[in-house]
Backbone as CSV, one residue per row, in Angstrom:
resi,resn,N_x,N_y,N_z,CA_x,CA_y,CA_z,C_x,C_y,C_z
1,UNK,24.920,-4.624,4.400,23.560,-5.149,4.441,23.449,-6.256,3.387
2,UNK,23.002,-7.165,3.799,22.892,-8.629,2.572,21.952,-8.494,1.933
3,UNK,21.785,-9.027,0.991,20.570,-8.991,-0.226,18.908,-9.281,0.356
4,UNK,19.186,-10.601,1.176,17.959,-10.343,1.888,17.371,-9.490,2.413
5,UNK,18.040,-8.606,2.964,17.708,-7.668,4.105,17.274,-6.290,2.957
6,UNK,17.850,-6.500,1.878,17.734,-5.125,1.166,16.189,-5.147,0.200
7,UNK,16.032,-6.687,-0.038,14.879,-6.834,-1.153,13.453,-6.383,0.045
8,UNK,13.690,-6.771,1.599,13.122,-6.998,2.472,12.576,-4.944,2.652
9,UNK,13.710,-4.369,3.088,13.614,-3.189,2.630,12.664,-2.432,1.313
10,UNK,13.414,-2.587,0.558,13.020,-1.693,-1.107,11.042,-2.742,-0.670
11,UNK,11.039,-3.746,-0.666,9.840,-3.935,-1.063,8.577,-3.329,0.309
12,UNK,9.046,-3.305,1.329,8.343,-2.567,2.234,8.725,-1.356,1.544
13,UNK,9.282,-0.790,1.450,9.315,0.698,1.348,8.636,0.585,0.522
14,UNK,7.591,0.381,-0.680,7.108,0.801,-1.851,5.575,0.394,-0.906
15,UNK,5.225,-0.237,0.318,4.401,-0.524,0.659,4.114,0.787,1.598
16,UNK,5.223,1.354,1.743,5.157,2.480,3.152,4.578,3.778,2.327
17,UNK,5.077,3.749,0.720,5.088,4.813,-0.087,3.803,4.823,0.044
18,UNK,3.379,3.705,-0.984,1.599,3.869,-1.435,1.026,4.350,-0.215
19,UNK,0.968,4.066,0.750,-0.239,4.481,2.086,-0.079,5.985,2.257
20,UNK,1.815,6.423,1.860,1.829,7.969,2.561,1.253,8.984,0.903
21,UNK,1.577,8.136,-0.240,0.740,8.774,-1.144,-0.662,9.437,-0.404
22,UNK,-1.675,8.506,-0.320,-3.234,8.678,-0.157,-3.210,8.892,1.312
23,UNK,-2.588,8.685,2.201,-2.685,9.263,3.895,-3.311,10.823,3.985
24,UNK,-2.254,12.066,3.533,-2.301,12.949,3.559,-3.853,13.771,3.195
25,UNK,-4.220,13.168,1.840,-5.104,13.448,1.241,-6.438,12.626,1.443
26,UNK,-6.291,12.011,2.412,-7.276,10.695,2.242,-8.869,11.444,2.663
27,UNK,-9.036,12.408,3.811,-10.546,12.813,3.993,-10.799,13.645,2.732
28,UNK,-9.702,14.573,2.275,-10.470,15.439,1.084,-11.082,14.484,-0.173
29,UNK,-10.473,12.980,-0.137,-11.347,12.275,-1.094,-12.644,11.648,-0.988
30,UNK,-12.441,11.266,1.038,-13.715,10.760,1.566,-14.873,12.166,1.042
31,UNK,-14.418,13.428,1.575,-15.331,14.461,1.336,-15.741,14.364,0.012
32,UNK,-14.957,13.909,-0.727,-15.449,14.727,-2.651,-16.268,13.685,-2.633
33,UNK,-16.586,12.171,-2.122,-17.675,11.392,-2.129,-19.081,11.867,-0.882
34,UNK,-19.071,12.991,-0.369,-19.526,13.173,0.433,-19.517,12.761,2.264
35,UNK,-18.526,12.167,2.586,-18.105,11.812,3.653,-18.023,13.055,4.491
36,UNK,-18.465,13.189,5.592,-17.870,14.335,6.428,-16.784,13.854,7.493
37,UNK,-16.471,15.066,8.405,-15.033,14.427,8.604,-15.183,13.486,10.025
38,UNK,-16.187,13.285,10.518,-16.487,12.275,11.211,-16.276,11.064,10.531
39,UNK,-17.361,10.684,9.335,-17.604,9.635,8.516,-15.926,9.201,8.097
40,UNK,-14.848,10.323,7.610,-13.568,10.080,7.237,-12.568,9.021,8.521
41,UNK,-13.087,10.270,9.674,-12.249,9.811,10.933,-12.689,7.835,10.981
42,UNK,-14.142,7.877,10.677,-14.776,6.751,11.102,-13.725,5.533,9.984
43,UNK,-13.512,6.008,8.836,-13.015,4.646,7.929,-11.413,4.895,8.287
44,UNK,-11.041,5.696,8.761,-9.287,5.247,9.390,-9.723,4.477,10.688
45,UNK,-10.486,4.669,11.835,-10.846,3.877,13.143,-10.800,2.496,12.486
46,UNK,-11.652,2.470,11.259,-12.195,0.754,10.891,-10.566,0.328,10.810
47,UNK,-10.289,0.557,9.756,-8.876,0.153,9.759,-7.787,-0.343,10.643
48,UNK,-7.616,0.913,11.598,-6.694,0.861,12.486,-7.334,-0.577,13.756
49,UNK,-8.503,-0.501,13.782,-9.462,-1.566,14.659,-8.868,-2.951,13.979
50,UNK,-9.378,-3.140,12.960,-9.092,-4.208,11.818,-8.137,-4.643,12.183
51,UNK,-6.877,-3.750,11.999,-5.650,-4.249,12.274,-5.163,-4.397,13.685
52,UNK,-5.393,-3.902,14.070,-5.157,-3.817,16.161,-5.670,-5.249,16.332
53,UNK,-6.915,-5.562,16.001,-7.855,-7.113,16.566,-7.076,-8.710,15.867
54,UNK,-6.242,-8.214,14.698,-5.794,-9.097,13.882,-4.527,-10.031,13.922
55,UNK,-3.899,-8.413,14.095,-2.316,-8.566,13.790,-1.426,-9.592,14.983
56,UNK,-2.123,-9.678,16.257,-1.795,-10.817,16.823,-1.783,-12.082,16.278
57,UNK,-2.894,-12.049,15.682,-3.516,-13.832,15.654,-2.513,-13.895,14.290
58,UNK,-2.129,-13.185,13.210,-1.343,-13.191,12.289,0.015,-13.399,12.500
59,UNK,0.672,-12.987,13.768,1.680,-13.302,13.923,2.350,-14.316,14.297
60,UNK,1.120,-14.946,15.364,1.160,-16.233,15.757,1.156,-16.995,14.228
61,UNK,0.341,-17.090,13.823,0.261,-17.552,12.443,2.137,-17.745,11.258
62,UNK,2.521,-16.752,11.730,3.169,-16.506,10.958,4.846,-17.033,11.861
63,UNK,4.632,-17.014,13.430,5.200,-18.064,13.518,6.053,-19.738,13.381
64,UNK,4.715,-20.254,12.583,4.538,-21.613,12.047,4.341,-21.614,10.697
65,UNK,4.286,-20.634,10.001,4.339,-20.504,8.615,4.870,-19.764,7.799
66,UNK,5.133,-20.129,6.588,5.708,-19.340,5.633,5.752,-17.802,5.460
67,UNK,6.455,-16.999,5.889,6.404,-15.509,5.983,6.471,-14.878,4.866
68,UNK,7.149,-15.631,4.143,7.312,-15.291,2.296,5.697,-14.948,1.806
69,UNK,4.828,-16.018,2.070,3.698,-16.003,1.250,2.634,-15.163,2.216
70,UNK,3.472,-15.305,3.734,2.410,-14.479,3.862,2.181,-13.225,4.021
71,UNK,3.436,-12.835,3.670,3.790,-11.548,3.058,2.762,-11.022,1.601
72,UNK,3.289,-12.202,1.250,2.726,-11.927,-0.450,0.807,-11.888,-0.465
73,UNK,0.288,-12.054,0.485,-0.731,-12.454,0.620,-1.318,-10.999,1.457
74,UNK,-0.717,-10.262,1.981,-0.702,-9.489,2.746,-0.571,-8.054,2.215
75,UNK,0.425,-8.143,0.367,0.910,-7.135,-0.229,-0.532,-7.453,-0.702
76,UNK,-0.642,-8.076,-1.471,-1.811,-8.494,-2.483,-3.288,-7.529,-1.919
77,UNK,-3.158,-8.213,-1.196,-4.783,-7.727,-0.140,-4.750,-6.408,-0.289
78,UNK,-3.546,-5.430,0.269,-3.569,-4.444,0.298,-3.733,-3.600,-0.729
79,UNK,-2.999,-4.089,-2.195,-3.070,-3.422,-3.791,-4.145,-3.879,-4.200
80,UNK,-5.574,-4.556,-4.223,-6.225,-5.046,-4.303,-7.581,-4.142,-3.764
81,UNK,-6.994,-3.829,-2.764,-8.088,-2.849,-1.730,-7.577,-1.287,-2.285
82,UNK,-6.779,-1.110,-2.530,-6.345,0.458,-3.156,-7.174,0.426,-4.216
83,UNK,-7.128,-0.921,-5.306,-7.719,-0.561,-6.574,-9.071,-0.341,-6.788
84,UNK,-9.403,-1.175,-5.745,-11.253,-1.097,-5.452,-11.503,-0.246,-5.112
85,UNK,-10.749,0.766,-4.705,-11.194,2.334,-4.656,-11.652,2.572,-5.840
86,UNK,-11.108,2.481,-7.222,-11.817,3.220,-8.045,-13.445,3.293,-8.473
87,UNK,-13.810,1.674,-7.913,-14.896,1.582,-8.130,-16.107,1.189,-7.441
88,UNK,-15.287,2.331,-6.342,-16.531,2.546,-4.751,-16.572,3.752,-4.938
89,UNK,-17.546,4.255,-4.372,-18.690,5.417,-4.623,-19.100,5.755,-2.889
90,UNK,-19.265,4.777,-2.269,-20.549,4.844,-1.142,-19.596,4.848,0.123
91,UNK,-20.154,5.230,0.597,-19.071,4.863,2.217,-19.089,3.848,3.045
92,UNK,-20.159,3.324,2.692,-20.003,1.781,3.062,-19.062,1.055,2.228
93,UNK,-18.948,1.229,1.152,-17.974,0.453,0.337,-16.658,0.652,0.601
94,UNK,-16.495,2.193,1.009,-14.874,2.451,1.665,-15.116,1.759,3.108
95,UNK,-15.699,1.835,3.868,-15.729,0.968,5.195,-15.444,-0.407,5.184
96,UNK,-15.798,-1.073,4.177,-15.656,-2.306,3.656,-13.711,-2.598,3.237
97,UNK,-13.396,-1.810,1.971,-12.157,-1.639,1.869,-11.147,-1.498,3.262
98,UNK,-11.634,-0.487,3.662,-10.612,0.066,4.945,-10.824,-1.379,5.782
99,UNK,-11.596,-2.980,5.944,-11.602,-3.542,6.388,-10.613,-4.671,5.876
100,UNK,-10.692,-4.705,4.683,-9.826,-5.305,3.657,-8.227,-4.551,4.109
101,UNK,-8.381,-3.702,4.041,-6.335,-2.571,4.469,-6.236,-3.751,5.131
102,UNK,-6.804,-3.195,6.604,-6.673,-3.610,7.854,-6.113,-5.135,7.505
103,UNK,-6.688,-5.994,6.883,-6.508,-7.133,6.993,-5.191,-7.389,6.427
104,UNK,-4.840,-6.683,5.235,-3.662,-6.758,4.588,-2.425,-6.495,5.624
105,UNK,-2.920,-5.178,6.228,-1.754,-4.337,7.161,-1.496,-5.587,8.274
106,UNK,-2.457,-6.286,8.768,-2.338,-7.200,9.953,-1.852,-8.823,9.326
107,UNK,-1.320,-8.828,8.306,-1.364,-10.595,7.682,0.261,-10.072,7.654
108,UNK,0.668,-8.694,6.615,1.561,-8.890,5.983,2.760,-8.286,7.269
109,UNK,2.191,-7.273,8.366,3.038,-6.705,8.997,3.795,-7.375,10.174
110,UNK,3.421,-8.739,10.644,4.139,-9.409,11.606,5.178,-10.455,10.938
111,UNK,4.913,-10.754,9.909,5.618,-12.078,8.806,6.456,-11.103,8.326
112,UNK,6.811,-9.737,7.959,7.821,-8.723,7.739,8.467,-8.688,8.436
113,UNK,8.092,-8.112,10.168,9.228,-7.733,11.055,9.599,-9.429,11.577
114,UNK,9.275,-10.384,11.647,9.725,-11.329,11.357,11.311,-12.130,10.773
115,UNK,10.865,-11.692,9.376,11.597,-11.330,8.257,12.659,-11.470,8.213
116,UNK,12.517,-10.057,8.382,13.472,-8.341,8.312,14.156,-8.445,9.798
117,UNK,14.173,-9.058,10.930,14.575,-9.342,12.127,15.952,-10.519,11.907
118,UNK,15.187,-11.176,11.251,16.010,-12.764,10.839,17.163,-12.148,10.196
119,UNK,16.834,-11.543,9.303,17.795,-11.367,8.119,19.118,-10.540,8.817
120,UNK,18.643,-9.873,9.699,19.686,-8.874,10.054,20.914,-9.345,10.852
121,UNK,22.353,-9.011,10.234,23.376,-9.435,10.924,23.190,-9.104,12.475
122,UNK,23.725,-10.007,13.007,23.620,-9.992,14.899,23.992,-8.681,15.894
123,UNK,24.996,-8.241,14.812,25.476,-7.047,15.319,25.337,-5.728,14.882
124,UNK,24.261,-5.921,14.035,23.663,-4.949,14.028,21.976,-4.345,13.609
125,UNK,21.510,-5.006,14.558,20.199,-5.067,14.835,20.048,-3.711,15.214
126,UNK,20.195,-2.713,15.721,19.763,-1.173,15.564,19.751,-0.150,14.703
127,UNK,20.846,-0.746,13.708,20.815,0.123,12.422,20.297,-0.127,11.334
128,UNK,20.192,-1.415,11.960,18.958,-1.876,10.256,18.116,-1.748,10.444
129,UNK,17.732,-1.841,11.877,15.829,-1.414,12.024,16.172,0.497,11.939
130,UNK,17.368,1.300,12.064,17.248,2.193,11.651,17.242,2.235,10.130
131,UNK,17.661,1.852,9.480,17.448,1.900,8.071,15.924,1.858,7.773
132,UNK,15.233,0.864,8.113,13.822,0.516,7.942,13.018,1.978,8.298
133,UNK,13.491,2.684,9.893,12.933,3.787,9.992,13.336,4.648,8.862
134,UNK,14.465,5.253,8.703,14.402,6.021,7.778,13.371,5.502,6.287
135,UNK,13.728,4.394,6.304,12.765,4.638,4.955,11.388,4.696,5.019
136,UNK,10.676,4.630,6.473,9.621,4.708,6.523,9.049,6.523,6.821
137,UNK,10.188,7.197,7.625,10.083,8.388,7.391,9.964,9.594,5.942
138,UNK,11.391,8.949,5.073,11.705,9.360,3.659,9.931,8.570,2.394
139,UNK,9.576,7.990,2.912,8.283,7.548,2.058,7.301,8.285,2.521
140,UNK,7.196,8.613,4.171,6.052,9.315,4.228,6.221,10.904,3.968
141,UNK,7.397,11.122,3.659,8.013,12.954,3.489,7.147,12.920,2.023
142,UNK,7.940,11.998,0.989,8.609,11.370,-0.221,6.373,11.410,-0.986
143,UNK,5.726,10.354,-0.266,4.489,10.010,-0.418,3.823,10.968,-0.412
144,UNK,4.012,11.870,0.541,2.695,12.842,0.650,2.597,14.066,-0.119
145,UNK,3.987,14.507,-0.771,4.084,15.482,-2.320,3.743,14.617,-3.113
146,UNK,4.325,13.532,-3.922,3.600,12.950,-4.974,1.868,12.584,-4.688
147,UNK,1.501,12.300,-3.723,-0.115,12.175,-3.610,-0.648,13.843,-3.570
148,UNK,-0.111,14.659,-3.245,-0.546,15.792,-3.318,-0.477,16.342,-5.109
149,UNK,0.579,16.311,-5.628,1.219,16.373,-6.902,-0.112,15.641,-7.934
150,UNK,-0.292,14.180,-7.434,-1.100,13.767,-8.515,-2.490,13.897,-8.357
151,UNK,-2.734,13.751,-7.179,-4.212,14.282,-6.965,-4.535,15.638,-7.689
152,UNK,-3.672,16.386,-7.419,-4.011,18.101,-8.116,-4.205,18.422,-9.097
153,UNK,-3.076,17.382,-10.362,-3.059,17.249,-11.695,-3.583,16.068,-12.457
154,UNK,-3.728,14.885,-11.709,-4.199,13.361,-12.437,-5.837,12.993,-11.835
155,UNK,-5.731,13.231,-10.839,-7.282,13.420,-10.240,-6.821,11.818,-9.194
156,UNK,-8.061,11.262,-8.194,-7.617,10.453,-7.609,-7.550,9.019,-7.820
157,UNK,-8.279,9.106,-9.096,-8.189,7.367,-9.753,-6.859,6.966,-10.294
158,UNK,-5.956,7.903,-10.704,-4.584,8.173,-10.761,-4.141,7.540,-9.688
159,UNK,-4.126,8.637,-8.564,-3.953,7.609,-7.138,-3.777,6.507,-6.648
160,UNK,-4.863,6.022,-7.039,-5.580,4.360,-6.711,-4.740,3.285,-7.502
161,UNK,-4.545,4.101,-8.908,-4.005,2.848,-9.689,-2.462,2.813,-9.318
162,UNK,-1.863,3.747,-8.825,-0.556,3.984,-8.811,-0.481,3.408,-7.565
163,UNK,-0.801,3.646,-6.300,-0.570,3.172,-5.099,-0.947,0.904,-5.132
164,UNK,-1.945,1.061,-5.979,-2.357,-0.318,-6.275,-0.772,-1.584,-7.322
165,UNK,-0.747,-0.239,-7.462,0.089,-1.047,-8.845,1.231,-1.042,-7.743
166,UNK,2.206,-0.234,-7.126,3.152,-0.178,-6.141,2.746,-1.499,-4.861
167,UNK,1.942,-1.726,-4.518,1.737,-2.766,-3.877,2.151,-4.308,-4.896
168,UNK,1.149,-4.535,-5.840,0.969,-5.703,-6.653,2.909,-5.743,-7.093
169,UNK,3.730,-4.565,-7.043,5.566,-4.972,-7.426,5.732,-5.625,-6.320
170,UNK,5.344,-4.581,-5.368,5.959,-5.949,-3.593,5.460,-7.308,-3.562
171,UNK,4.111,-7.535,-4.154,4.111,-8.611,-4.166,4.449,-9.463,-5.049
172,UNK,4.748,-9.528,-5.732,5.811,-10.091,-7.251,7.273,-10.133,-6.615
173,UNK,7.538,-9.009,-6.712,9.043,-9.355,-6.404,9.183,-9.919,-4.840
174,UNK,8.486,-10.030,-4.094,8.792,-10.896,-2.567,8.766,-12.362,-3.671
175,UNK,7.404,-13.028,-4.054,7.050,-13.682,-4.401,8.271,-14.284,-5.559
176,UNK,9.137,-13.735,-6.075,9.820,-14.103,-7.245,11.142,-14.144,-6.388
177,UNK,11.453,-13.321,-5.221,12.270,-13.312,-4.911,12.890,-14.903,-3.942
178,UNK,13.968,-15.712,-4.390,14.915,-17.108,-3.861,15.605,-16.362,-2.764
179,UNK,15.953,-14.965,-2.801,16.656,-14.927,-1.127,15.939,-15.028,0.154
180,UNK,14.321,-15.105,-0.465,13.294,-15.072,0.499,12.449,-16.132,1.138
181,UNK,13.245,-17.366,0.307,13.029,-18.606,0.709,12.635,-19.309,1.913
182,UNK,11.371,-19.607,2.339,11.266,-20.150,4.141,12.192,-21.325,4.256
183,UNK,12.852,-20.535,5.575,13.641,-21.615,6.116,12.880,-21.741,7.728
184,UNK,12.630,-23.242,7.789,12.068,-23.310,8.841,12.914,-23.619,10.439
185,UNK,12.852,-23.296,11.196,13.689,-22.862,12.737,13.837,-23.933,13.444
186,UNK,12.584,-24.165,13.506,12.442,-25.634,14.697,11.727,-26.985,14.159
């Protein structure tokens, strides 16, 4: 596997982590703000909507442009929207956030498989997108004890900053990273 393909890796995977951190646990926090589990179901729908309506027009996008940044633009959004958890209260304000994910999940996730497609030697395009699965499996095994772990003992602003801060490395190191250089096709 070449260096590209690996920074391309490790830095999604720390993006796959943070989400399976707070996934597991995510309505028992909507609840401790009073959310019921409708209201919970309702801010994963926003999200998943967000991103479903988006992630086309992003890809096209990302077609004709720099995948590097818009990656980085995409990590950002997302550690950005974790952190503003700490200082939402209301459920409109998580509805708001979960609109912000969405946007992150839909900018940064087509300019990745993109990427991560390019990078991969010719002949073996099934095992590197198996690699990618496994690490998206091993983060969400991996994510959902440590979010359980720190929620129990750190409380969930712990959470927020940790899953926030794990985003803001992907975006630094994409961003710092020269093997990730746009090279343009046509």
């Amino acid at each position: 596997m070449n260096i590209r393909t690996r920074i391309l890796l490790y830095t999604n995977s720390l993006i796959l982590l943070s989400c399976s951190i707070l996934g597991p646990i995510y309505a028992i926090y909507l609840n401790k703000i009073g959310a019921n589990l409708f209201e919970a179901s309702m801010a994963m729908g926003i999200f998943a909507f967000v991103a479903g309506i988006t992630t086309y027009i992003f890809g096209r996008f990302s077609d004709s442009h720099d995948p590097k940044k818009i990656m980085i633009l995409g990590y950002f959004l997302m550690g950005l929207a974790f952190l503003l958890y700490n200082f939402t209260s209301s459920l409109y304000g998580i509805y708001c956030l979960q609109v912000l994910m969405g946007l992150g999940e839909a900018i940064y996730s087509p300019a990745f498989d993109k990427t991560y497609t390019e990078s991969m030697p010719k002949d073996k395009i099934g095992s590197t997108w198996g690699l990618w699965e496994l690490s998206n499996y091993f983060a969400q095994a991996i994510g959902a004890l440590i979010g359980g772990l720190i929620s129990e003992y750190l409380g969930f602003n712990a959470i927020f900053i940790t899953i926030s801060s794990m985003c803001f490395v992907s975006c630094i190191w994409v961003y710092y990273s020269k093997e990730l250089a746009f090279e343009r096709t046509s």
